[in-house]
NUKE-341786 format. One line per field, with one value per residue (C-alpha): residue number from 1; residue in one letter; x, y, z. Coordinates in nm, 4 decimals, always signed. Layout:
# residues N
zator	(NUM:...)
nufi	(a:...)
x	(X:...)
y	(Y:...)
z	(Z:...)
//
This chain:
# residues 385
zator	(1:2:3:4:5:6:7:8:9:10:11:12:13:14:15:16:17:18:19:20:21:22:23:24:25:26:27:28:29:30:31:32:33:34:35:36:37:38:39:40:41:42:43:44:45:46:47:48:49:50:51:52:53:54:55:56:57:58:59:60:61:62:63:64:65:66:67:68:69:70:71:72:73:74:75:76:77:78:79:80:81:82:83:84:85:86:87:88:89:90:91:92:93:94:95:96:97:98:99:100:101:102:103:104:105:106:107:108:109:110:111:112:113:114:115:116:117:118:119:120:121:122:123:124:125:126:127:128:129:130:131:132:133:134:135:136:137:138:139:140:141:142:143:144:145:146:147:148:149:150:151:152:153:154:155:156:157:158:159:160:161:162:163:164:165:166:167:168:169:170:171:172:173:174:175:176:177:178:179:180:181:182:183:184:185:186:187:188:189:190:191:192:193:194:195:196:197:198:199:200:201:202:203:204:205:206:207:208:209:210:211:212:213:214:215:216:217:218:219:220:221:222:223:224:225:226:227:228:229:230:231:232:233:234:235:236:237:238:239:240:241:242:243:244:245:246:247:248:249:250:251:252:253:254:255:256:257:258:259:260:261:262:263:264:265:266:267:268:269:270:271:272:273:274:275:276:277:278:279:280:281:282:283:284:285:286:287:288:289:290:291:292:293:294:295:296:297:298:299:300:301:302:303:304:305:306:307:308:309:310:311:312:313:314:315:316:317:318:319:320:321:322:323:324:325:326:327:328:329:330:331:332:333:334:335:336:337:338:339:340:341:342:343:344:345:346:347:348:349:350:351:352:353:354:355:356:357:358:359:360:361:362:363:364:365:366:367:368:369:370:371:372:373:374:375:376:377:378:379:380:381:382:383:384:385)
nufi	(x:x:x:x:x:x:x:x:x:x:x:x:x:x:x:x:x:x:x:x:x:x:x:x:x:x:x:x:x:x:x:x:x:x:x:x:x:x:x:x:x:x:x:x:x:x:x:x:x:x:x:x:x:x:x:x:x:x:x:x:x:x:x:x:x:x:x:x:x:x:x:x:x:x:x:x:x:x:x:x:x:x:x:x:x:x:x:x:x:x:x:x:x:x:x:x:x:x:x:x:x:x:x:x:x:x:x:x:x:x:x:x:x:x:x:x:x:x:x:x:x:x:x:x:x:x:x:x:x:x:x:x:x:x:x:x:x:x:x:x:x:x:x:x:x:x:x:x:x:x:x:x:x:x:x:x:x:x:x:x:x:x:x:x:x:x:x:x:x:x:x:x:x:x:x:x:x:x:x:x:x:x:x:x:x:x:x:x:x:x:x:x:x:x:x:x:x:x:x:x:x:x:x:x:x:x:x:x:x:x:x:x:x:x:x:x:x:x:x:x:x:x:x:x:x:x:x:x:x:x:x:x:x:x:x:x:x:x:x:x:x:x:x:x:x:x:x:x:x:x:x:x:x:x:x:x:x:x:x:x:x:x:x:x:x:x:x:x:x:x:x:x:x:x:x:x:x:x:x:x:x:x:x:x:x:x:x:x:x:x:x:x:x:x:x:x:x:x:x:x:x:x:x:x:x:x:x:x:x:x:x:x:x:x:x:x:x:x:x:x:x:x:x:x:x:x:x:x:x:x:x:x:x:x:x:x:x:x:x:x:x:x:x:x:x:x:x:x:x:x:x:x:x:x:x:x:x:x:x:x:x:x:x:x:x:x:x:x:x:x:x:x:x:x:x:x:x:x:x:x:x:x:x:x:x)
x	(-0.8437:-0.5158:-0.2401:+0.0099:+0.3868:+0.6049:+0.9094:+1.1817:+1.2202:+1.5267:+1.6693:+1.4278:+1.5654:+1.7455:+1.8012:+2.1358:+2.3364:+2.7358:+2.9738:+3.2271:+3.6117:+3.4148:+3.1173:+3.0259:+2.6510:+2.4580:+2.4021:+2.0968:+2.1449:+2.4322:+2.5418:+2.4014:+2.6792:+2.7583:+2.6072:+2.2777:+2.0988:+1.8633:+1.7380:+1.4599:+1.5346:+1.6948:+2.0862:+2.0858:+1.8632:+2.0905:+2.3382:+2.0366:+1.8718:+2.1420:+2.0754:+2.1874:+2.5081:+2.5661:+2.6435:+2.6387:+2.4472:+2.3604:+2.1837:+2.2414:+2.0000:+1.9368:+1.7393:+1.9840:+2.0591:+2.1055:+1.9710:+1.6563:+1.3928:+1.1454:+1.2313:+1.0020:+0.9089:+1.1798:+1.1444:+1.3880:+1.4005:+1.5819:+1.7063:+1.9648:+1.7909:+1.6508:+1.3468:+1.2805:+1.0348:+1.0874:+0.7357:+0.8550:+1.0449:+0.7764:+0.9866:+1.1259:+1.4853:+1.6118:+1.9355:+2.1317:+2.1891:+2.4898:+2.3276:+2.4578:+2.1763:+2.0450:+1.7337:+1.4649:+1.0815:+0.7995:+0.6899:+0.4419:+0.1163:-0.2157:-0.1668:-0.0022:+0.3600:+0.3098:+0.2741:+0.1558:+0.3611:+0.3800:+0.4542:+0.4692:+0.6430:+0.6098:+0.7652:+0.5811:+0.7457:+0.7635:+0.9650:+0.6872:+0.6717:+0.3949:+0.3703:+0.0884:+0.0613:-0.0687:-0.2490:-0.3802:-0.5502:-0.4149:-0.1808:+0.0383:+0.1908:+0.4966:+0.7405:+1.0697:+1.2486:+0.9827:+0.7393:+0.3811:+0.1286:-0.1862:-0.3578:-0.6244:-0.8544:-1.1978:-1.2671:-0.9162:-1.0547:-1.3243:-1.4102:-1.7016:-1.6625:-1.6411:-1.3241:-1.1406:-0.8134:-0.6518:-0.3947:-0.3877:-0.5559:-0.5679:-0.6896:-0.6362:-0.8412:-1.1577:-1.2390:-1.4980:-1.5284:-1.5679:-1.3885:-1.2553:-1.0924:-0.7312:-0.7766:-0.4606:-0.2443:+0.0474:+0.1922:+0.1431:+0.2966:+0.2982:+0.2890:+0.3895:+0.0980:+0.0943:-0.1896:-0.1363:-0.2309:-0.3091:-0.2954:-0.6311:-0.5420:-0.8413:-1.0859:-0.9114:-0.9267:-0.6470:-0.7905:-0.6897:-0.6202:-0.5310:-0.2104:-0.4689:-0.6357:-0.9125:-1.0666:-1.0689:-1.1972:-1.0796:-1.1635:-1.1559:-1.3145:-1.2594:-1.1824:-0.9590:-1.0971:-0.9551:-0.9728:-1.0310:-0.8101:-0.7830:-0.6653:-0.5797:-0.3156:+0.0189:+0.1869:+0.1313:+0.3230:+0.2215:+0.4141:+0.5086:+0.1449:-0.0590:-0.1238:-0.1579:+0.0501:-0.0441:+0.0569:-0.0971:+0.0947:-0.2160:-0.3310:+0.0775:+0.0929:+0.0707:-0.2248:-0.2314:-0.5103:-0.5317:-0.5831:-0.9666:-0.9564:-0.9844:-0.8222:-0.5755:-0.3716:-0.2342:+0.0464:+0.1702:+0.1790:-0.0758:-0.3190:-0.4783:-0.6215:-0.4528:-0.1388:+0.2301:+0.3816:+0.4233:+0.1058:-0.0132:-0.3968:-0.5847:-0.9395:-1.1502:-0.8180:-0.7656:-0.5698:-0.1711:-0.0130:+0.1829:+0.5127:+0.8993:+1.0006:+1.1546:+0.9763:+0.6937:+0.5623:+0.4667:+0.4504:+0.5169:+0.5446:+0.6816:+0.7083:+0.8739:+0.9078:+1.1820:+1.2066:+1.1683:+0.8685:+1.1039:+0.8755:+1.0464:+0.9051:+1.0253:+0.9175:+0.9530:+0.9172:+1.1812:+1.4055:+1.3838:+1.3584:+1.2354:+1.2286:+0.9719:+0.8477:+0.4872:+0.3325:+0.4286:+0.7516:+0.9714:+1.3646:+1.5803:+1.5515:+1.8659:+1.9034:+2.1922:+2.3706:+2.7259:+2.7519:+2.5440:+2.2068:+1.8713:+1.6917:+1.3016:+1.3265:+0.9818:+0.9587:+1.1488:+1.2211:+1.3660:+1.4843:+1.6706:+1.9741:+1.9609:+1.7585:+1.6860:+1.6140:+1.4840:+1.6241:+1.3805:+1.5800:+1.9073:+1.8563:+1.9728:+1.9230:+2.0407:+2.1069:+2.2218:+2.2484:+2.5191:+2.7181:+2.6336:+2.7654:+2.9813:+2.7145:+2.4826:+2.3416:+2.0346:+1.7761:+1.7326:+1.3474:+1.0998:+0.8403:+0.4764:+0.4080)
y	(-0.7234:-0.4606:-0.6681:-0.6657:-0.6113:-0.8608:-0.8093:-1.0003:-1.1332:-1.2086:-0.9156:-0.8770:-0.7889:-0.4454:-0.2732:-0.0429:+0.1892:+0.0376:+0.2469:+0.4295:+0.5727:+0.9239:+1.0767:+1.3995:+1.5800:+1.4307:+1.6197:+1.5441:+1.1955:+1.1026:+0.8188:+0.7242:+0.6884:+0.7317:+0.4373:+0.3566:+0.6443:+0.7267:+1.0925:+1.1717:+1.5695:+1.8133:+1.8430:+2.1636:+2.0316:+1.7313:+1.8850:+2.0463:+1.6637:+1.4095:+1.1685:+1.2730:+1.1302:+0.8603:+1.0010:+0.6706:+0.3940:+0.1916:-0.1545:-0.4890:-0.7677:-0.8624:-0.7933:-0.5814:-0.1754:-0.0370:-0.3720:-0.4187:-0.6977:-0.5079:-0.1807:+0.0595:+0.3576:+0.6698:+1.0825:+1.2897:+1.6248:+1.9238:+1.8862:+1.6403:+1.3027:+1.0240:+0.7773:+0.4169:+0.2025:-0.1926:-0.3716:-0.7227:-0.5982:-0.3777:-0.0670:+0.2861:+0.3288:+0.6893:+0.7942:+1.1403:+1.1949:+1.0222:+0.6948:+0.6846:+0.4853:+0.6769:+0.5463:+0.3119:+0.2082:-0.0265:-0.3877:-0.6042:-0.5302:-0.3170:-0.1048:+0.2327:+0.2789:-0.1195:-0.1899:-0.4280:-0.3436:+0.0179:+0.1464:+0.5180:+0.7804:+1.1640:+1.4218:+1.7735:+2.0862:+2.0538:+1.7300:+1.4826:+1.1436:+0.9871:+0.6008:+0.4597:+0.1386:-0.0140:-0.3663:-0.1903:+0.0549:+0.3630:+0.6329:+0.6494:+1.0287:+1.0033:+1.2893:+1.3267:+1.0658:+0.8309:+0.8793:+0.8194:+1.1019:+0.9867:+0.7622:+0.8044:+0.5614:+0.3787:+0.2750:+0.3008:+0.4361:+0.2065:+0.0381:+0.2041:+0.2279:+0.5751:+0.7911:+0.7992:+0.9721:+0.8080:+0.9255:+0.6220:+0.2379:+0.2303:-0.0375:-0.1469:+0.0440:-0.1092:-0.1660:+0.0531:+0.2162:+0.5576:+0.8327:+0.9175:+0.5671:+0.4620:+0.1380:-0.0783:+0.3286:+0.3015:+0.6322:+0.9325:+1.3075:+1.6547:+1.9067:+2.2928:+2.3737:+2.0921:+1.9173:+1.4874:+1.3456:+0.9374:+0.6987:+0.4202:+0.1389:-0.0867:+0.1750:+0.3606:+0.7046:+0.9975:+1.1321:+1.4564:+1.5087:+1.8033:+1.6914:+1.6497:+1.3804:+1.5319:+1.4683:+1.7401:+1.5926:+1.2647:+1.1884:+0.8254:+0.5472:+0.2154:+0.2057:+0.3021:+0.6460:+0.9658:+1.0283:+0.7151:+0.3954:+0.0143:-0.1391:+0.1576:+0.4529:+0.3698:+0.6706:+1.0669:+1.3277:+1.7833:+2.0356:+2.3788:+2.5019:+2.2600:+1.9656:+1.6604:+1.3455:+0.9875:+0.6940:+0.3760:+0.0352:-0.1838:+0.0763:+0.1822:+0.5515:+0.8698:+1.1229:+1.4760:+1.6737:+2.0021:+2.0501:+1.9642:+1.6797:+1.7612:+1.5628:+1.7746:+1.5207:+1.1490:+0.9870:+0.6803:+0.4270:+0.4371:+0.6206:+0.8116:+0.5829:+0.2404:+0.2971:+0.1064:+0.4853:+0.6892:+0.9237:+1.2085:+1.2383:+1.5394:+1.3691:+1.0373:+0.8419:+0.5060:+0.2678:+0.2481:-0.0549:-0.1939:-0.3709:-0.3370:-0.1356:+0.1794:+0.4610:+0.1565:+0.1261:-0.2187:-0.2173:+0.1754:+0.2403:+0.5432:+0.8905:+1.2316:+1.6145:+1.8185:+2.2321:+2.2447:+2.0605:+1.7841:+1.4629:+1.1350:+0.7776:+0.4199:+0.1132:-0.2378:-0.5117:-0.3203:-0.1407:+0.1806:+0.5387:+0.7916:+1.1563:+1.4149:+1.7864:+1.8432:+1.8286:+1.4518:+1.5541:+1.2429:+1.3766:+1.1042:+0.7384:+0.5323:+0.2149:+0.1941:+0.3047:+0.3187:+0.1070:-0.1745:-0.2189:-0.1945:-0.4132:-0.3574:+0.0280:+0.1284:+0.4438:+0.7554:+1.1250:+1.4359:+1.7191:+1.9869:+1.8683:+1.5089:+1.2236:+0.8917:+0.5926:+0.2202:-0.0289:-0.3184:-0.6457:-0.5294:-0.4012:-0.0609:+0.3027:+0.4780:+0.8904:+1.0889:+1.4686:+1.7173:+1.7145:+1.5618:+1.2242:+1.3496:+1.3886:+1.0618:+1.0458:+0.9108:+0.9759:+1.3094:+1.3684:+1.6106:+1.4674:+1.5632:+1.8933)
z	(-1.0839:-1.1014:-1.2301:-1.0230:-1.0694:-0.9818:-0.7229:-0.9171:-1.2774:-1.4861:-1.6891:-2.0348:-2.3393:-2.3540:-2.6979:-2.6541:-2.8883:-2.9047:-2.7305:-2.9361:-2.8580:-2.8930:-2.9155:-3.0430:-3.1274:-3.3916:-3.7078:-3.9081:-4.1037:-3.9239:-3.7708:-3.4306:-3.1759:-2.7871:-2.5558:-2.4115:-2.4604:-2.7332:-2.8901:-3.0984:-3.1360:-3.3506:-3.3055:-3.1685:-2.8572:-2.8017:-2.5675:-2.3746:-2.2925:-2.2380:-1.9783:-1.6214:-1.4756:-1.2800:-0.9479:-0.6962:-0.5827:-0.2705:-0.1086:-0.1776:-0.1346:+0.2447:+0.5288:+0.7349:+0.7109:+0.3316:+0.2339:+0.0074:-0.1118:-0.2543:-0.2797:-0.4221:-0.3660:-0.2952:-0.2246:-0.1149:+0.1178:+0.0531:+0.4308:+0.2341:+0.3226:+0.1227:+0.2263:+0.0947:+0.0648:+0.1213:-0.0053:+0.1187:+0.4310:+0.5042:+0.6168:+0.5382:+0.5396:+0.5996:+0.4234:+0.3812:-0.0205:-0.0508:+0.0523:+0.3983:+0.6633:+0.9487:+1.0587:+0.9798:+1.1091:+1.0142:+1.0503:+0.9118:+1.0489:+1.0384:+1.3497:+1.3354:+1.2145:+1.0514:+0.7027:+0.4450:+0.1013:+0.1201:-0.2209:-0.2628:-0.0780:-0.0798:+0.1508:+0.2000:+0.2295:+0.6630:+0.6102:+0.6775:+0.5431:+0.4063:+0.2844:+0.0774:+0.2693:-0.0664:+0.1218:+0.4012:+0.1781:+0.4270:+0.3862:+0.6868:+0.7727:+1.0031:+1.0769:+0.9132:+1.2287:+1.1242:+1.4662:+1.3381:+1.3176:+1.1587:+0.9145:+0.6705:+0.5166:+0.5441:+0.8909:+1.0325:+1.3877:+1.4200:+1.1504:+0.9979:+0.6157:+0.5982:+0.5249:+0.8720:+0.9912:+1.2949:+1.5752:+1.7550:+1.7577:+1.4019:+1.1739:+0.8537:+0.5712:+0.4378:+0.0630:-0.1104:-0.4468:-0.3025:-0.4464:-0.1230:-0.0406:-0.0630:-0.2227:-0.3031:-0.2854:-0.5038:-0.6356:-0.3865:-0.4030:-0.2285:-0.4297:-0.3662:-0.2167:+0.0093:-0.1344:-0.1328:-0.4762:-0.4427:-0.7037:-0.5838:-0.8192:-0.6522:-0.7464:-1.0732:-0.8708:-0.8459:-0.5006:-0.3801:+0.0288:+0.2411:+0.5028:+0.7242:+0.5785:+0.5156:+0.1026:-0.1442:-0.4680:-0.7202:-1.0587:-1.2659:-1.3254:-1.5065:-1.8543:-2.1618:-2.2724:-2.1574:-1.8305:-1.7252:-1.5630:-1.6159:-1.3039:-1.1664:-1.2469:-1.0365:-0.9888:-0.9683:-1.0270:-1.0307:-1.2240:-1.1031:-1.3295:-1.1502:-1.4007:-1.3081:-1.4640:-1.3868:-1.5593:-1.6088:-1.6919:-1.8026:-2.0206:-2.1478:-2.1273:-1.9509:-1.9192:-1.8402:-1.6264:-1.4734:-1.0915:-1.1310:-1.2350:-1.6706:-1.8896:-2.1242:-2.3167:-2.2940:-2.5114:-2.5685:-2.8224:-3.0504:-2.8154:-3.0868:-3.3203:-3.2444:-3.5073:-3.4619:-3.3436:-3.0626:-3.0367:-2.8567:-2.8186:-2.6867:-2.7526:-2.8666:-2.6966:-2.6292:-2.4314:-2.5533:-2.7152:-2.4721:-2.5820:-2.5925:-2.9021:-2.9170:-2.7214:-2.6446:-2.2844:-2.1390:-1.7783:-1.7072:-1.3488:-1.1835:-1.2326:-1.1647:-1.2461:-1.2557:-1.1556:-1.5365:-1.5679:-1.7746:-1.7181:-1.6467:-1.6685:-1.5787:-1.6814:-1.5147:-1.8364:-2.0142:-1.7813:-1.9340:-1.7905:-2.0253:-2.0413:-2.1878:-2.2189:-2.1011:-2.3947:-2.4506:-2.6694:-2.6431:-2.5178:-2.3902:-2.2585:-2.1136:-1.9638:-1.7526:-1.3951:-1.3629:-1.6592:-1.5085:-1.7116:-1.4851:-1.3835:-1.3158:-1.2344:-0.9971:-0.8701:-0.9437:-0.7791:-0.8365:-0.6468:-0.7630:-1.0323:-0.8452:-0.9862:-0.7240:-0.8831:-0.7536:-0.9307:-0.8145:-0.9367:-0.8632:-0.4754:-0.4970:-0.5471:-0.8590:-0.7684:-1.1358:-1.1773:-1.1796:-1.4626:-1.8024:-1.9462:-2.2749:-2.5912:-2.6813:-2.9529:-3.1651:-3.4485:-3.5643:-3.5480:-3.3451:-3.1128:-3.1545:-3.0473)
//
């Protein structure tokens, strides 16, 4: 059974670099300065992958507007709004991008525009919603003012346990293993071409819809060997060249396939042969080490791309959010907002220069970009390439 993660948990332990008067760019054997933030590059590429800046935040805990208990998942539109996901208020809460509250919709419930935990959220290029409504094993498509166009899951017009898409009178999804079922739907994205990518954690499936609902393909199954899922992969993520990036928190790191469905590469901690380092694999891979040192996933999460094809990555146990190329080359990771340290970061989303962040245990959104915090610093040494 997917392990699940939980909604709250007290703050684990953080490791941070001090803060100094000043900071300036690292030459090689210096000393490490600059605060929370740490490198592993050469000094020339410092001032190129500094974490982004803290821009401004929003929520508090509550059950009113701009207020959170679960929050999860968030995706923003280049028509300047922002959409959240509440897992134990079961609603989305529509914002413009500097966190102001226009509009929200959802309830508890299997019918049409009700929810039970939805998760992920992904916007397509027409401004339309769509929710992975994670325990009704559906994914809901509403437009951008949250009315409801359709669902899409197993029996969801009537019941029978094949893949359904629904316009009206719909019913929660049914179980199945097929590769065509949204089972327990967690991570979900649109990429350029409009195609819907689904993380399935109940059945260890990336699925691949048309906006339509209608199936294209998926690929997965349980396990720990490339290409393959152990309680599921929980969130997805395409690049501008078509891979694929899913990540995985029981097995701790991050694979890599094309738009078929092929594995390419993973990495993670000691994915290659089991070793106490961060390792990129390419074949005869294994599940990562999960735990909380330096560059070490243990309950990985979310994920996001930037117009660069920069991957980012949050993790819950240890309130991280790292940053890598596509080939696995660690960047940056950093650990704070506004000077406040996170707390349980889920899902993550970029568009354009701006970065949106959900910050679980502390009830609020997290949006970076524009200008660069002055130079941070850290160890002078190359990721795998």
């Amino acid at each position: 059974m997917a392990r699940e993660l939980p909604r709250r948990r007290t703050l684990h332990v953080i490791a941070v670099i001090a803060a100094v008067a000043t900071a300036a760019p690292m030459i090689a054997g210096g000393t490490p300065t600059g605060r929370h933030a740490t490198y592993l590059l050469p000094a020339e590429q410092v001032a190129t992958h500094m974490p982004p800046a803290f821009l401004l935040q929003w929520g508090s805990n509550g059950t009113g507007n701009n207020q959170f208990q679960g929050v999860v998942g968030v995706a923003a539109h280049s028509s300047g709004v922002v959409y959240v996901s509440d897992q134990s208020l079961n609603r989305i809460q529509k914002f413009d991008n500097q966190g102001i509250y226009q509009a929200k919709w959802g309830s508890t419930g299997t019918a049409e525009n009700q929810f039970d935990h939805p998760w992920g959220l992904a916007v397509d290029s027409a401004g339309n919603v769509y929710v992975a409504d994670k325990t009704n094993n559906r994914i809901q498509k509403f437009d951008g003012s949250g009315t409801f166009l359709l669902t899409w899951g197993y029996g969801v017009s009537d019941g029978t346990p094949v893949l359904q898409v629904c316009t009206s009178g719909c019913l929660v999804g049914l179980i199945s293993s097929g590769g065509d079922c949204p089972h327990n739907p967690t991570g979900i994205f649109a990429d350029a071409a409009n195609k819907i990518y689904v993380t399935s954690r109940g059945n260890n499936h990336v699925e691949k819809f048309n906006t339509d609902g209608t199936y294209i393909t998926s690929w997965g199954s349980s396990g720990a060997s490339e290409g393959k899922f152990f309680g599921g992969p929980t969130d997805v993520v395409v690049d501008s060249q078509g891979y694929v990036f899913t990540i995985e928190d029981n097995n701790a790191r991050i694979q890599v396939f094309d738009s078929s469905g092929n594995f390419v590469r993973m990495w993670g901690w000691g994915v290659q042969d089991g070793s106490d380092e961060f390792q990129v694999c390419t074949s005869g891979c294994q599940a990562g080490l999960q735990g909380v040192g330096d560059w070490q996933f243990h309950s990985p999460s979310g994920l996001a791309v930037d117009p660069d094809d920069f991957i980012y990555a949050t993790d819950y146990q240890t309130s991280r959010v790292y940053k890598f190329d596509r080939l696995g080359t660690r960047l940056v990771k950093w650990e704070n907002g506004n000077g406040t340290a996170l707390n349980g970061p889920i899902q993550i989303n970029v568009l354009g220069s701006a970065l949106y962040l959900t910050d679980a245990s502390n009830d609020r959104i997290i949006k970076y970009g524009g200008p660069y915090f002055e130079p941070f610093v850290g160890e002078s040494e190359q990721g795998p390439r």
